[in-house]
BALOBA-1460 file (C-alpha; in Angstrom, 3 decimals):
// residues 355
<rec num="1" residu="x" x="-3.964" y="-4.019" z="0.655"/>
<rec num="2" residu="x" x="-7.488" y="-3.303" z="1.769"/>
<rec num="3" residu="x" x="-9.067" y="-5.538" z="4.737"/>
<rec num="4" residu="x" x="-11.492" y="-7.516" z="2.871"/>
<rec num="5" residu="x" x="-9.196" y="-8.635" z="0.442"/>
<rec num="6" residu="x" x="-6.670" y="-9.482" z="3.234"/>
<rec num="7" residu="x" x="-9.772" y="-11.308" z="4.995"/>
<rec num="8" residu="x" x="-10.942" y="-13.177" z="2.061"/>
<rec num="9" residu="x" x="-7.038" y="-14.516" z="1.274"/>
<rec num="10" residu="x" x="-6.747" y="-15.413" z="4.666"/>
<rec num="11" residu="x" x="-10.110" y="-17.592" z="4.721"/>
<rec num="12" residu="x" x="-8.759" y="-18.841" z="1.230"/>
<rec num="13" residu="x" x="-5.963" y="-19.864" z="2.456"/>
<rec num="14" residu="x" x="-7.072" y="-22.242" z="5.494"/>
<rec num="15" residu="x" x="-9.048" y="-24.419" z="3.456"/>
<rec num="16" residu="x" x="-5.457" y="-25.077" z="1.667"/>
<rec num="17" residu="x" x="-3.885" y="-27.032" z="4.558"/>
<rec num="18" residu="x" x="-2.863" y="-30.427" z="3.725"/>
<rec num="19" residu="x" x="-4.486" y="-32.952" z="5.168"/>
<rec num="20" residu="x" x="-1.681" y="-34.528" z="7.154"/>
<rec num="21" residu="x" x="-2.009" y="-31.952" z="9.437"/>
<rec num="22" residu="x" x="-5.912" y="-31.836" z="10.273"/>
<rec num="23" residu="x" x="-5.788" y="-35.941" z="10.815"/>
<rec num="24" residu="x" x="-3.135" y="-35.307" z="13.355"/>
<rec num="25" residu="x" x="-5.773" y="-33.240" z="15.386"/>
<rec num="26" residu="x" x="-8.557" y="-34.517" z="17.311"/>
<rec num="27" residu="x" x="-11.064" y="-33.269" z="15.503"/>
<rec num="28" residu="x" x="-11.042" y="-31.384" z="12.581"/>
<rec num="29" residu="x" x="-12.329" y="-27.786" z="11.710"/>
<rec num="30" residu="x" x="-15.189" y="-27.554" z="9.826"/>
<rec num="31" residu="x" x="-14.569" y="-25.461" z="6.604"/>
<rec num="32" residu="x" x="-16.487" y="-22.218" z="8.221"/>
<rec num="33" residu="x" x="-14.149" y="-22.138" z="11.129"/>
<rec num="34" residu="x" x="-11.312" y="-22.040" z="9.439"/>
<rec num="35" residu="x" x="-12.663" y="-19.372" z="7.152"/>
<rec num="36" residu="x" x="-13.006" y="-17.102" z="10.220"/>
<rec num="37" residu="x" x="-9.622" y="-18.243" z="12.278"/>
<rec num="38" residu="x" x="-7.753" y="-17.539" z="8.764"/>
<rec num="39" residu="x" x="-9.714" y="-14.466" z="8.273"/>
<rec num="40" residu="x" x="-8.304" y="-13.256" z="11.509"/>
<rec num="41" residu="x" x="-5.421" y="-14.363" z="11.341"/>
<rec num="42" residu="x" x="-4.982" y="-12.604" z="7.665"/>
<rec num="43" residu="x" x="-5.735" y="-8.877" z="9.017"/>
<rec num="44" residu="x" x="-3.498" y="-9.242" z="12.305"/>
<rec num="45" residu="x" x="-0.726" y="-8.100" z="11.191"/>
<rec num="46" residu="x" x="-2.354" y="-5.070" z="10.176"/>
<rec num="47" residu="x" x="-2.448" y="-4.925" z="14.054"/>
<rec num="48" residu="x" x="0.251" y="-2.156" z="14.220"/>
<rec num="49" residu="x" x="-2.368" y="0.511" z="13.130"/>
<rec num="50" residu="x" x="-2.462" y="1.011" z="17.250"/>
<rec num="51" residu="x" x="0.477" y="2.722" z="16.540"/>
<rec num="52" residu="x" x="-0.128" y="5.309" z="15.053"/>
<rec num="53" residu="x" x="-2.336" y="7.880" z="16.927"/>
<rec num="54" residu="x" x="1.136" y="8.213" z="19.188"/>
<rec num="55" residu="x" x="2.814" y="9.730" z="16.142"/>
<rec num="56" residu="x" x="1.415" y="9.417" z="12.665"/>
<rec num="57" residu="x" x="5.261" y="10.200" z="10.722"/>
<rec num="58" residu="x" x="6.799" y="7.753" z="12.777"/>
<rec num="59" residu="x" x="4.613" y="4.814" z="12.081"/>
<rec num="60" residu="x" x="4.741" y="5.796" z="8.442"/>
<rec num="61" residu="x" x="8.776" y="5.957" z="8.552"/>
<rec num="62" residu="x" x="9.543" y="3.413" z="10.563"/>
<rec num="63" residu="x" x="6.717" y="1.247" z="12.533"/>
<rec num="64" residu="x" x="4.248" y="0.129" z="10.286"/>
<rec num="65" residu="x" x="4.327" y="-3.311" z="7.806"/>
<rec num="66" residu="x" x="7.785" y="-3.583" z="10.445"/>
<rec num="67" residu="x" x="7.598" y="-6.272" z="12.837"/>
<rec num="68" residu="x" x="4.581" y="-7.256" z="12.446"/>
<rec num="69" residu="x" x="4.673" y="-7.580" z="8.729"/>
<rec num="70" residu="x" x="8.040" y="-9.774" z="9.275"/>
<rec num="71" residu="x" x="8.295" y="-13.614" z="8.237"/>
<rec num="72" residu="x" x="11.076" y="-13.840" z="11.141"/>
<rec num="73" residu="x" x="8.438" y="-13.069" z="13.138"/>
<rec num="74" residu="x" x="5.367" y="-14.660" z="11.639"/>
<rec num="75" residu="x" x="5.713" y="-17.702" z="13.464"/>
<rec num="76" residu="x" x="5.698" y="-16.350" z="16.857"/>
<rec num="77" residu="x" x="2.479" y="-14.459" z="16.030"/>
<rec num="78" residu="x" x="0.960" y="-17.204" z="14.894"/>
<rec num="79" residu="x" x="1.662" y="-19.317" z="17.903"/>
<rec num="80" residu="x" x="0.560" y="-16.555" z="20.035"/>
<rec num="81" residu="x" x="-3.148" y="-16.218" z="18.245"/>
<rec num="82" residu="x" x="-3.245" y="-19.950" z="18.983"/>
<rec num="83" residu="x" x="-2.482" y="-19.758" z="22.476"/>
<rec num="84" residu="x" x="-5.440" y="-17.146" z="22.278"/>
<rec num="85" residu="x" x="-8.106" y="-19.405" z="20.396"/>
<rec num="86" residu="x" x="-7.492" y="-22.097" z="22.550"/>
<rec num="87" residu="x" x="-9.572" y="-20.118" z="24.966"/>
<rec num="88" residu="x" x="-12.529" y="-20.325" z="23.020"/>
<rec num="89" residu="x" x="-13.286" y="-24.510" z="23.960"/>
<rec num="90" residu="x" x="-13.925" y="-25.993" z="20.867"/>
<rec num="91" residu="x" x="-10.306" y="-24.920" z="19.693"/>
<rec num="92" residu="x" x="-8.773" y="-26.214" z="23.206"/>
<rec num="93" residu="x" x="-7.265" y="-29.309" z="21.754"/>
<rec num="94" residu="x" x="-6.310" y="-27.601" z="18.393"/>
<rec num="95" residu="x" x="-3.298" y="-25.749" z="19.068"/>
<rec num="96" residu="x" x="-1.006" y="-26.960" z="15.863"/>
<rec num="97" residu="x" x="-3.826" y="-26.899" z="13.706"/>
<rec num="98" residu="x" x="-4.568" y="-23.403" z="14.954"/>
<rec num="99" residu="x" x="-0.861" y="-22.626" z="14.707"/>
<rec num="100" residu="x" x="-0.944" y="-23.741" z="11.127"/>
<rec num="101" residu="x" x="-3.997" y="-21.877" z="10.151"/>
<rec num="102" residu="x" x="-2.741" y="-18.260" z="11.874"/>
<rec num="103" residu="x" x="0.479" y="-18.908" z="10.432"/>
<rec num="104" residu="x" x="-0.876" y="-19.637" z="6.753"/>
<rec num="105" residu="x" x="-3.062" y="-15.920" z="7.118"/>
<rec num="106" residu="x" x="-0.032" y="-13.891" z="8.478"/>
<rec num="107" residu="x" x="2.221" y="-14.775" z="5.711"/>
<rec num="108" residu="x" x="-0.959" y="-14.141" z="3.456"/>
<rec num="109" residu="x" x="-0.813" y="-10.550" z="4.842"/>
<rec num="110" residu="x" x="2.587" y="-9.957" z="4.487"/>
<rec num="111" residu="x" x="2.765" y="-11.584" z="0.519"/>
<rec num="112" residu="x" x="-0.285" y="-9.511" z="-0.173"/>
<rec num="113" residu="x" x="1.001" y="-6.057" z="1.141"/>
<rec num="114" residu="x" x="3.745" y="-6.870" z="-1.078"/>
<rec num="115" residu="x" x="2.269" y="-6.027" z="-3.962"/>
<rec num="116" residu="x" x="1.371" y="-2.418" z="-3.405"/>
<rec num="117" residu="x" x="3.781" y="0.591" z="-3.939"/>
<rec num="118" residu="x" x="4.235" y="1.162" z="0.020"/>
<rec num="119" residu="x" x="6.763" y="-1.676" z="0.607"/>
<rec num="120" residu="x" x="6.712" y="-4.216" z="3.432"/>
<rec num="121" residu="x" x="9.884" y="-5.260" z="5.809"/>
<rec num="122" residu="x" x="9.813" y="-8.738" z="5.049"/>
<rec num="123" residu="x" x="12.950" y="-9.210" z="7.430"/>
<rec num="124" residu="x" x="12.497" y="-7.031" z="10.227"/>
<rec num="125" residu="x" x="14.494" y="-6.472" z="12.979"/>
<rec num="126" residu="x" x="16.857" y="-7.816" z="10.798"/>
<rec num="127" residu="x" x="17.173" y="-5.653" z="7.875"/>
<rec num="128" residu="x" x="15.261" y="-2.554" z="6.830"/>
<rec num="129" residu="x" x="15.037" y="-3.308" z="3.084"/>
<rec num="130" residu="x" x="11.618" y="-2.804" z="1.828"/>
<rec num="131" residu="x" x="10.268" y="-5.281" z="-0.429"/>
<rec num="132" residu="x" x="7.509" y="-3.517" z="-2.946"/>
<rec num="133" residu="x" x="6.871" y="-5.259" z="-6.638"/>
<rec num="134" residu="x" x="3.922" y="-2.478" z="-7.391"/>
<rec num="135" residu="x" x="1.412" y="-4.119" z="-8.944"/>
<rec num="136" residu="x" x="-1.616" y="-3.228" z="-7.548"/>
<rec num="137" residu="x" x="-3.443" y="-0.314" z="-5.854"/>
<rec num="138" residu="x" x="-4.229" y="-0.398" z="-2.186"/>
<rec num="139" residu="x" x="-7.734" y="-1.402" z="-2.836"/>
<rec num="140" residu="x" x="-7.967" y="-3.512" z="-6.674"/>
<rec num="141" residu="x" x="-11.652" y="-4.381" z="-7.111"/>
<rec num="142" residu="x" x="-10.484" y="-6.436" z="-9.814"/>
<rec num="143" residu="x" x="-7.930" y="-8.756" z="-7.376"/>
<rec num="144" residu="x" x="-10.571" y="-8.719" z="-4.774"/>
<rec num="145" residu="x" x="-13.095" y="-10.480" z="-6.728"/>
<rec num="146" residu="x" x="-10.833" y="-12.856" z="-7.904"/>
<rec num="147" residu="x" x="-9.664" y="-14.088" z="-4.399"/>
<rec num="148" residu="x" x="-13.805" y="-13.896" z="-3.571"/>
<rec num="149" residu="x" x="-14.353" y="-16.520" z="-6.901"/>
<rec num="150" residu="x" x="-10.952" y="-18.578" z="-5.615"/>
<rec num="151" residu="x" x="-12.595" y="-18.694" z="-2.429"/>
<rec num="152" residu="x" x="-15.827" y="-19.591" z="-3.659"/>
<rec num="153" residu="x" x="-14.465" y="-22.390" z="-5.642"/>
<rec num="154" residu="x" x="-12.616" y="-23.776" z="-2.555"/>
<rec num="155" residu="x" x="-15.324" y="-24.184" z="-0.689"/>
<rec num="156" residu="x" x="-17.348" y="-25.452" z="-3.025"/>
<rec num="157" residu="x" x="-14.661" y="-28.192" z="-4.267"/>
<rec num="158" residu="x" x="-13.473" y="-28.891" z="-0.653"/>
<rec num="159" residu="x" x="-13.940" y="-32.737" z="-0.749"/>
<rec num="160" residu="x" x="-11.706" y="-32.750" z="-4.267"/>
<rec num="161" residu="x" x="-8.208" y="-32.923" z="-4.769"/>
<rec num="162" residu="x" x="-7.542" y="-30.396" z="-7.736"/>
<rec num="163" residu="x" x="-9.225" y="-27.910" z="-5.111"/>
<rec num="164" residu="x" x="-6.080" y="-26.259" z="-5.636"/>
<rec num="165" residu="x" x="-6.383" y="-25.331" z="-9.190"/>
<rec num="166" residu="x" x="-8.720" y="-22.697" z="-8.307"/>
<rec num="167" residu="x" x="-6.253" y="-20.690" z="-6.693"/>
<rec num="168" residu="x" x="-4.845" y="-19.887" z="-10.496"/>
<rec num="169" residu="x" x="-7.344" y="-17.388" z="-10.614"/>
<rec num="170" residu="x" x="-5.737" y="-15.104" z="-8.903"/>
<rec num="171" residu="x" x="-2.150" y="-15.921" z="-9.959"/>
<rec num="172" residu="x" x="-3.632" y="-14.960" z="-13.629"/>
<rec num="173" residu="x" x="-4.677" y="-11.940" z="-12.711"/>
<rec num="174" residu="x" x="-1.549" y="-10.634" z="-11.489"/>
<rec num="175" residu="x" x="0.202" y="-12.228" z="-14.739"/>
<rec num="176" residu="x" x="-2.398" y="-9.994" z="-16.429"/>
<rec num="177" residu="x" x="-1.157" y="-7.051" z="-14.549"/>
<rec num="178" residu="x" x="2.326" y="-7.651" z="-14.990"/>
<rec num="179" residu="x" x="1.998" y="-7.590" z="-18.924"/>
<rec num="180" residu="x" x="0.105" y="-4.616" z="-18.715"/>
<rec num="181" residu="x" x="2.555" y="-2.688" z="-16.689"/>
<rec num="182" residu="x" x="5.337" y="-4.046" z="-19.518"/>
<rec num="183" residu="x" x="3.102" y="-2.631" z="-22.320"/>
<rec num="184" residu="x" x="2.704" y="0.514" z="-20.486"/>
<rec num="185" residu="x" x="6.901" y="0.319" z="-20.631"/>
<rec num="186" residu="x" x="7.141" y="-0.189" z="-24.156"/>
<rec num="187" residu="x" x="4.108" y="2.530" z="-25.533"/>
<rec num="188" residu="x" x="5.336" y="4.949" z="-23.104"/>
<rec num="189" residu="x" x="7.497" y="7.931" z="-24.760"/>
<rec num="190" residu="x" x="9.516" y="10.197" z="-22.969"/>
<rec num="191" residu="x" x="8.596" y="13.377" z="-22.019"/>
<rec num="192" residu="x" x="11.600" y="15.595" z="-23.685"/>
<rec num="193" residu="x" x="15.296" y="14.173" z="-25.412"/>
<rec num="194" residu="x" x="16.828" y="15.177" z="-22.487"/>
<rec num="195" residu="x" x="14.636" y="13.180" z="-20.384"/>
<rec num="196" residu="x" x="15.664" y="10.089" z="-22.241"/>
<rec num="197" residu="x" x="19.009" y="10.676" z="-22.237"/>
<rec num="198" residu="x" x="18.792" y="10.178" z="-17.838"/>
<rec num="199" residu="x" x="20.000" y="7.333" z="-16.259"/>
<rec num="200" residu="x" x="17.474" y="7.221" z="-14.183"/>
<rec num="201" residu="x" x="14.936" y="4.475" z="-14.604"/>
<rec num="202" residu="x" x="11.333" y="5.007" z="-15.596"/>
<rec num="203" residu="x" x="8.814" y="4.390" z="-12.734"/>
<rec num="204" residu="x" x="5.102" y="3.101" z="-12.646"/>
<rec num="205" residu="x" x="2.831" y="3.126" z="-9.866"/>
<rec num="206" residu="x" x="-0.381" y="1.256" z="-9.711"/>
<rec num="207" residu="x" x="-3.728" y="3.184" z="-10.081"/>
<rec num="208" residu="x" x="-6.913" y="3.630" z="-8.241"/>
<rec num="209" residu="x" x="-9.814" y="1.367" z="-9.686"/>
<rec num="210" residu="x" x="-7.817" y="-0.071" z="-12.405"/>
<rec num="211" residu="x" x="-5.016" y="-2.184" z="-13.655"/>
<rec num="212" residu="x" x="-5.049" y="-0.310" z="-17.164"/>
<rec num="213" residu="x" x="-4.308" y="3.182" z="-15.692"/>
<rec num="214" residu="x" x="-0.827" y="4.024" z="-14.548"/>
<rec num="215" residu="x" x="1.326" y="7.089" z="-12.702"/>
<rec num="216" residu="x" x="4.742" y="7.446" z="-14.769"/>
<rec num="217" residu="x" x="7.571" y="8.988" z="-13.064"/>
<rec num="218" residu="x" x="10.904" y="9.936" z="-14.222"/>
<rec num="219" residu="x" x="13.583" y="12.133" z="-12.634"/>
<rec num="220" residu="x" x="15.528" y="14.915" z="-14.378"/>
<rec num="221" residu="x" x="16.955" y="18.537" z="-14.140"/>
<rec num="222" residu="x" x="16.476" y="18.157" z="-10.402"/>
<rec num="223" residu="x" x="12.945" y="17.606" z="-10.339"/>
<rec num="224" residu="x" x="10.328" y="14.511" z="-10.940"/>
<rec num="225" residu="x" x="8.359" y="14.530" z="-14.205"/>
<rec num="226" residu="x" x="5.091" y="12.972" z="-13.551"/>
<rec num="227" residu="x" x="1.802" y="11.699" z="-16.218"/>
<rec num="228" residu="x" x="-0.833" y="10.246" z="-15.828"/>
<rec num="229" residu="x" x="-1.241" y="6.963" z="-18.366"/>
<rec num="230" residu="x" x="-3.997" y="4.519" z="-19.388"/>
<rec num="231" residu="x" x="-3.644" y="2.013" z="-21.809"/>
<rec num="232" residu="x" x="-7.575" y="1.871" z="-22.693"/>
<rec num="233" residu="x" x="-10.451" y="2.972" z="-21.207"/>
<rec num="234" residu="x" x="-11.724" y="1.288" z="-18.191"/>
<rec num="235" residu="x" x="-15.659" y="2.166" z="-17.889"/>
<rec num="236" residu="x" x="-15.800" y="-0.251" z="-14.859"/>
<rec num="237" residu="x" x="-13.323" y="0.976" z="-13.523"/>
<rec num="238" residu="x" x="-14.667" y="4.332" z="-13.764"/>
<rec num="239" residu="x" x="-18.120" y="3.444" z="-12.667"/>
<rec num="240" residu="x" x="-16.586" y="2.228" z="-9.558"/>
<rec num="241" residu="x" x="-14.157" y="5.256" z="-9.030"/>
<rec num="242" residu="x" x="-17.702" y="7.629" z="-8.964"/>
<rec num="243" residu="x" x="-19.434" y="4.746" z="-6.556"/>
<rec num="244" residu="x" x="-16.674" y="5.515" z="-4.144"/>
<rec num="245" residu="x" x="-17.545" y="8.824" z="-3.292"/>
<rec num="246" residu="x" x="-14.177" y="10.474" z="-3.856"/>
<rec num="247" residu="x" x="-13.465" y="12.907" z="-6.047"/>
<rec num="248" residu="x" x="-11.589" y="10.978" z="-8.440"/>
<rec num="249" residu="x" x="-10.705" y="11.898" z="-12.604"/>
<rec num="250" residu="x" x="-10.320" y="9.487" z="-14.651"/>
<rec num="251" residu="x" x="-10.062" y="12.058" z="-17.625"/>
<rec num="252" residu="x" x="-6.849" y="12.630" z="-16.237"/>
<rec num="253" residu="x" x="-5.453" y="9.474" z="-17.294"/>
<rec num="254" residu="x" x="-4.828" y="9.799" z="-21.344"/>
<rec num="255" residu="x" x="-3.095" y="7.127" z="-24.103"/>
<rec num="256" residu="x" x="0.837" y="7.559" z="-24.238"/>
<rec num="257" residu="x" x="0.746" y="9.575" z="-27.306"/>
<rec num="258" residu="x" x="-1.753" y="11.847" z="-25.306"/>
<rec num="259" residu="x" x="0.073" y="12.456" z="-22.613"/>
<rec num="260" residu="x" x="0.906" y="15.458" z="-20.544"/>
<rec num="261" residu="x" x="4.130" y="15.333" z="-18.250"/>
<rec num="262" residu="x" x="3.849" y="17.814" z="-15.388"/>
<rec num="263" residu="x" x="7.078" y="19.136" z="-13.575"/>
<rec num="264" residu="x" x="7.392" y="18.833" z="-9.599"/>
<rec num="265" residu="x" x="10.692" y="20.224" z="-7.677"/>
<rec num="266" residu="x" x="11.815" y="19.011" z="-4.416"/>
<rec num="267" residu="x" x="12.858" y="23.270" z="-3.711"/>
<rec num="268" residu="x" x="9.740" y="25.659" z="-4.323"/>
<rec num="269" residu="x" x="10.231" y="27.772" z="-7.877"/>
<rec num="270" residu="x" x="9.293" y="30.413" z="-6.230"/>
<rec num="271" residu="x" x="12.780" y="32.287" z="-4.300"/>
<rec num="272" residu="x" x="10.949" y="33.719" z="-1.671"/>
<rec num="273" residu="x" x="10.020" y="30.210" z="-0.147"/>
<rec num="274" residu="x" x="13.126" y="28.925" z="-0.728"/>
<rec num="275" residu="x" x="15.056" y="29.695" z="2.387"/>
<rec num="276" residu="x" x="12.278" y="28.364" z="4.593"/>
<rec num="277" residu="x" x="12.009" y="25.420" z="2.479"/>
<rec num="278" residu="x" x="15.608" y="24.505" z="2.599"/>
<rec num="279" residu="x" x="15.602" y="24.505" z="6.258"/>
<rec num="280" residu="x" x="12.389" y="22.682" z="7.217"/>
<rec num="281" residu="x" x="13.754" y="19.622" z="4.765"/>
<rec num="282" residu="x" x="17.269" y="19.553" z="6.283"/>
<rec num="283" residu="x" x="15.833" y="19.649" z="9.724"/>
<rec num="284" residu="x" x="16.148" y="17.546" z="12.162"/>
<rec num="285" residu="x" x="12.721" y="16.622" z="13.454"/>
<rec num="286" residu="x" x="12.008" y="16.657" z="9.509"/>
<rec num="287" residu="x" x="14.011" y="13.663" z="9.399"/>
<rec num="288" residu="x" x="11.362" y="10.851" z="9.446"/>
<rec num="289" residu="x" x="8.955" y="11.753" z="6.250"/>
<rec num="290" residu="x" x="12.519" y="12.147" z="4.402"/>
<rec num="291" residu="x" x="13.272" y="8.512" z="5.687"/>
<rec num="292" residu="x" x="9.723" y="7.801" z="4.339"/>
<rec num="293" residu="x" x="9.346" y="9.384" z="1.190"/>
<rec num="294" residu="x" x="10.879" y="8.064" z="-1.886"/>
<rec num="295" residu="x" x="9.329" y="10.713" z="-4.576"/>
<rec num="296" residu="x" x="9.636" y="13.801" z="-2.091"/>
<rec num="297" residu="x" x="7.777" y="17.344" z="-4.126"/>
<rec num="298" residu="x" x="7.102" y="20.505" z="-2.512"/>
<rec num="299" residu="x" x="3.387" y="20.512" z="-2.052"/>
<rec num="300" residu="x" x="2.966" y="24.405" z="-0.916"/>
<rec num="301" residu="x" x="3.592" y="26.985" z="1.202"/>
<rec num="302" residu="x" x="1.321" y="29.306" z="3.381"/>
<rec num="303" residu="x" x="1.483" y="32.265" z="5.189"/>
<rec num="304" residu="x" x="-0.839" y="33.580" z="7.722"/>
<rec num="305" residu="x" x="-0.484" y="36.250" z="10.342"/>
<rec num="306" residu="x" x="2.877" y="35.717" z="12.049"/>
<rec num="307" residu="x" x="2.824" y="31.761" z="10.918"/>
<rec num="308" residu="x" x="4.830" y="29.969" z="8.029"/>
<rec num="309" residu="x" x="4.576" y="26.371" z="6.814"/>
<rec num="310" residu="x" x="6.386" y="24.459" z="4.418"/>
<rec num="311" residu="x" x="4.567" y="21.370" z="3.008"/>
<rec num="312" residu="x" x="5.998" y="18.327" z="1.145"/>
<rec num="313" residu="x" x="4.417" y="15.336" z="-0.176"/>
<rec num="314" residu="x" x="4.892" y="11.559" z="-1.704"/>
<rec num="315" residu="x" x="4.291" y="11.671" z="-5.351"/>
<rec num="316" residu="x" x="3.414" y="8.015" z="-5.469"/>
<rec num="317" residu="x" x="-0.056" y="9.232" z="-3.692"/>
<rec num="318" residu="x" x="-1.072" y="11.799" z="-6.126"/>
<rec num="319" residu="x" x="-4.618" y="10.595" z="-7.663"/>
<rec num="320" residu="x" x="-5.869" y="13.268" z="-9.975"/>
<rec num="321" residu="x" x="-8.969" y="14.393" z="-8.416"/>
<rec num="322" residu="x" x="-7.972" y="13.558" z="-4.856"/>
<rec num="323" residu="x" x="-5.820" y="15.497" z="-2.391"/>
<rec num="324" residu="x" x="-2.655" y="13.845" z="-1.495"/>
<rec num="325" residu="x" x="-2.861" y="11.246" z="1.137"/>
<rec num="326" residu="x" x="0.468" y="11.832" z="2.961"/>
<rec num="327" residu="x" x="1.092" y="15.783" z="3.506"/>
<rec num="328" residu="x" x="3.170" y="16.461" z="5.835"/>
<rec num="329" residu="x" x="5.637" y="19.542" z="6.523"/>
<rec num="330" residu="x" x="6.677" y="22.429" z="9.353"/>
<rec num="331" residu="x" x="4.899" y="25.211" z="10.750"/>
<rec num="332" residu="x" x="6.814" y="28.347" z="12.697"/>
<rec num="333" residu="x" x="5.566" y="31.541" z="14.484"/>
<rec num="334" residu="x" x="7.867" y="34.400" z="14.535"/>
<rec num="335" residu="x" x="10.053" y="33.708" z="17.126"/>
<rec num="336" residu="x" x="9.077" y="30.208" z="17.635"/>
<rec num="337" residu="x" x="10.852" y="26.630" z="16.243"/>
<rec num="338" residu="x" x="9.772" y="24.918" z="13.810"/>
<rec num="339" residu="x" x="7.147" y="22.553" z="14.725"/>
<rec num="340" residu="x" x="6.504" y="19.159" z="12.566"/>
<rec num="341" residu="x" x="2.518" y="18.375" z="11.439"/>
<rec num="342" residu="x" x="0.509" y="16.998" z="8.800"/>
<rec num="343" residu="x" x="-2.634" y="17.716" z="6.761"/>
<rec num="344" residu="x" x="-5.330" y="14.873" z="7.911"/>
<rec num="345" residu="x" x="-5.989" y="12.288" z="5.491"/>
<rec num="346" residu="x" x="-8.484" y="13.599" z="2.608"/>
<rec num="347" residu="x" x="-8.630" y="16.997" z="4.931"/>
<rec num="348" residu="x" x="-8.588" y="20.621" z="2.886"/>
<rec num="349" residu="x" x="-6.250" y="21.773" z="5.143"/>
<rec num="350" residu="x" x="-6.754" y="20.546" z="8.304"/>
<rec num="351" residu="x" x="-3.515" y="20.713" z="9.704"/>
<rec num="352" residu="x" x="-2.649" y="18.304" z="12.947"/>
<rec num="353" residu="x" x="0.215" y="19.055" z="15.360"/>
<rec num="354" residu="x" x="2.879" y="16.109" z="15.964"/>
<rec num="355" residu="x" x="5.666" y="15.643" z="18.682"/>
């Protein structure tokens, strides 16, 4: 999830705290401080991002939306961004209500993150399972301005005590989402009979700039079969997809009987890369984006002078328009090891060295 809309959820959420709890307190927070300390607290988590200039695969596999992003943890991260505004005086007498308000935004966060396709560690250091319900893009204009309405709204109704209500807004939205998803299920037709004769389940991944377009996903012969699906057009979300800058196509995205499925292999088709590709996936320093991945493709190989690399990607981030956002593969010169490193984000081919 994008910072404003963690921001925004955050502030949301601290005007929600019961009242029991701010008469306990000396004095109470006026409505625009606890905007900002919820605010705060609602993009902390997202605190772990120090992390990863010391090695970008490693934070992907194994540090990031970890501890941080933990509900074990939560509470001690709350506590220790009270201890923190208690520095600022106004706040000094404040420390449960503080507590209270940090802990509200963390668990924000972590509920929030939820909802994307990258997965969040919910009980970290405990367990490693991932929790991911893949609902919404990384950035959802159309989720964002419903928390900025629900946020309006609580402001505005403060003083009353169906302030609450407002707070469906949002929750509708992702109903809306999750019916849309289901009728993207139902319409969508496999892309050969022996692709619907797999056990393996059909997968949908959220879309940039819209909750009508989807990525389908199915495995078979050894390889993922990928399309790109949109239940109706979206000329919002299109108008906002050019605003951005990237170099997104949205004439990619075509009705289920329109579809076209496209074929990517883990192993290179071609038998001259194979040998190199075999090795750099099986190795041993290659072990992290493995650990990270859970739609692994070949993404290419190249060949310069006396230097090979092997390059994989995610096919959950493949936008149509838009290069890959995690590349990452192995590079050796003759007589060398291979050497793990990644294409930078949004980056032609500007390849990065890792340990």
């Amino acid at each position: 999830m994008d910072t404003l809309t963690h921001m925004l959820i955050g502030a949301g959420i601290a005007q929600l705290l019961p009242k029991s709890i701010q008469r306990a307190q000396i004095q109470a927070f006026s409505w625009q401080q606890k905007a900002v300390i919820g605010a705060l607290a609602g993009i902390f988590p997202d605190i772990d991002y120090l992390l990863f200039p010391l090695d970008p695969l490693a934070f992907l596999a194994y540090w990031h939306r970890t501890h941080t992003h933990s509900i074990f943890l939560a509470p001690l991260w709350a506590w220790i961004l009270a201890l923190l505004w208690r520095q600022y005086k106004p706040c000094r007498q404040q420390t449960l209500l503080l507590f209270w308000i940090s802990l509200a935004g963390i668990l924000s966060h972590i509920i929030s993150d939820s909802l994307t396709i990258y997965g969040t560690r919910w009980f970290s250091p405990l367990l490693n399972y991932q929790i991911s319900w893949d609902l919404l893009f990384v950035v959802d204009i159309y989720f964002t301005l419903s928390i900025l309405v629900t946020l309006i709204l609580l402001i505005l109704l403060r003083h009353k005590p169906f302030r609450a209500c407002a707070c469906l807004i949002p929750f509708a939205y992702l109903v809306l989402v999750i019916v849309l998803k289901s009728a993207a299920y139902n319409r969508l037709a496999s892309p050969e009979k022996n692709l619907a004769q797999t056990s393996a389940p059909l997968i949908l991944v959220p879309q940039p700039f819209s909750p009508f377009y989807w990525q389908a996903i199915k495995v078979a012969d050894k390889a993922f079969y990928q399309a790109y699906l949109k239940l109706t057009d979206d000329n919002l979300g299109n108008k906002l997809s050019q605003l951005s800058g990237l170099a997104f196509n949205h004439l990619s995205y075509r009705l289920p009987g329109q579809i076209h499925w496209h074929r990517y292999p883990l192993m290179p088709d071609n038998p001259d890369w194979q040998t190199d590709a075999e090795k750099v996936w099986q190795h041993e320093k290659f072990s992290a984006f493995r650990d990270f991945t859970d739609y692994p493709v070949f993404y290419a190989y190249h060949q310069q002078a006396k230097t090979s690399c092997v390059w994989f990607s995610d096919l959950r981030y493949h936008w149509p328009g838009i290069v890959p956002t995690f590349r990452f593969g192995m590079c050796k010169k003759v007589g060398d090891s291979w050497q793990v490193v990644r294409m930078k984000y949004l980056s032609q081919g500007q390849v990065q060295k890792l340990n």
